[in-house]
Each structure stands twice: as C-alpha cells, then as structure tokens.
N, C-alpha and C positions, 0 to 999 in steps of 0.2 A: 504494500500500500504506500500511495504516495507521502512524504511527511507534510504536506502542505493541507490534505485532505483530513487527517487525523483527528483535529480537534471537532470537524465538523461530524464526521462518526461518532466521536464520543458523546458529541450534544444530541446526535440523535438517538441514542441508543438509548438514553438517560430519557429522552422522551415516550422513550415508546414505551420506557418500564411503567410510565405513567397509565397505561391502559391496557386492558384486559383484549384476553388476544380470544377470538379470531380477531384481527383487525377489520372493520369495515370498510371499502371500497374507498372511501376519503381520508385512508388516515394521512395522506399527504397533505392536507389542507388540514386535517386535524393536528396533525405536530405542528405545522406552520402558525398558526392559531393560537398553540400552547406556547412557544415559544416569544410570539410577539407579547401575548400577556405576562408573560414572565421573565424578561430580557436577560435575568441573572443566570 
C-alpha cells in the first residue's frame, strides 16, 4: 500500500467500525456523512 494512502485507510476503517455490517448500498455516503460530522 501506498504511504500516502495510509492515513486515509485508517480513517476509514475506524468509520466503518462505526456501523453494523451488512453495510447498506450507501455506506459510501454514509462514512462521508460521519466523517464531515465529526472532523476529528
């Protein structure tokens, strides 16, 4: 994996621990969503 990409894996993984899986058809918009509400 590229080092440049890394951090952004790790913010998503962390998102995604946020929600119960199956994931729904939107969880693209759904991390994107969590992420803008929570910037930290």
């Amino acid at each position: 994996m590229d080092k440049k990409t890394k951090g952004v894996k790790i913010l998503v993984q962390n998102v995604l621990a946020t929600f119960s899986e199956p994931y729904g058809e939107d969880i693209i918009l759904e991390v994107c969503v969590a992420i803008e509400k929570n910037p930290e």
